[in-house]
N, C-alpha and C positions, 0 to 999 in steps of 0.2 A: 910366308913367302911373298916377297912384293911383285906387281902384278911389271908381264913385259911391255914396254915404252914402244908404241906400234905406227910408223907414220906411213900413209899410201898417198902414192903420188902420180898422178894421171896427167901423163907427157902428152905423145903425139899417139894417144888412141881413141876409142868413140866411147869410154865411159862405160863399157859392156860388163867388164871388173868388178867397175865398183857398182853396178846395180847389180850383181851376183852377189855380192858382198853383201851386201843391207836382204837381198832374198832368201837369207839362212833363217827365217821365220824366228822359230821359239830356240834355239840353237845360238841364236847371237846373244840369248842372254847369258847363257853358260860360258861362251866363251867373252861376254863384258867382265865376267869372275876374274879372267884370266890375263886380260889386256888393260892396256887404258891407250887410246889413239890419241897420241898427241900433234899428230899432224893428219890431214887429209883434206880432200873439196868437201867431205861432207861434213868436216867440223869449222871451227870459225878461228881456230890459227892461221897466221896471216905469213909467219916465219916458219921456215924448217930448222928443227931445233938443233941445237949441237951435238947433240947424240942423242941416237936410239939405240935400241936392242934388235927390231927386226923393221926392213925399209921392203913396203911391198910396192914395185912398181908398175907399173902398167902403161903398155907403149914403149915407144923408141926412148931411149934412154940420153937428151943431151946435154946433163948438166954433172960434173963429176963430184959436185959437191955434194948430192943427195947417197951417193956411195962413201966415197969418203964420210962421213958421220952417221953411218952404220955399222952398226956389229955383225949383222946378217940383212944380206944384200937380194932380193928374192925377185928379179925384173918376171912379169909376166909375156907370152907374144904377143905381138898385135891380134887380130882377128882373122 
């Protein structure tokens, strides 16, 4: 099984997400099994790709092109 195409992307919020995200301790290895993040602030992709599998966002959402080239589109609230 190939592993899902994962990009997050930190609009107009305070980053609260994504340091939840990296504090899943020993858990974020299981799920590294599972994923591979090709976009985010915390890797060093500079473009959002043409398509992914699952777009997690975080914050106000102003750009419709990070929805458009998602298969699953998953905005989180602000704080």
């Amino acid at each position: 099984m190939s592993k899902l195409k994962v990009a997050t992307v930190w609009l107009d919020g305070c980053s609260g997400c994504h340091m939840s995200f990296l504090d899943m301790d020993e858990r974020i290895l299981e799920l590294a099994k599972l994923i591979d993040v090709v976009y985010s602030p915390l890797v060093d992709a500079k473009d959002f790709p043409d398509e992914v599998d699952i777009a997690l966002v975080e914050g106000a959402v102003a750009r419709r092109t990070t929805k458009r080239r998602s298969k699953r589109f998953a905005p989180t609230p602000n704080c």
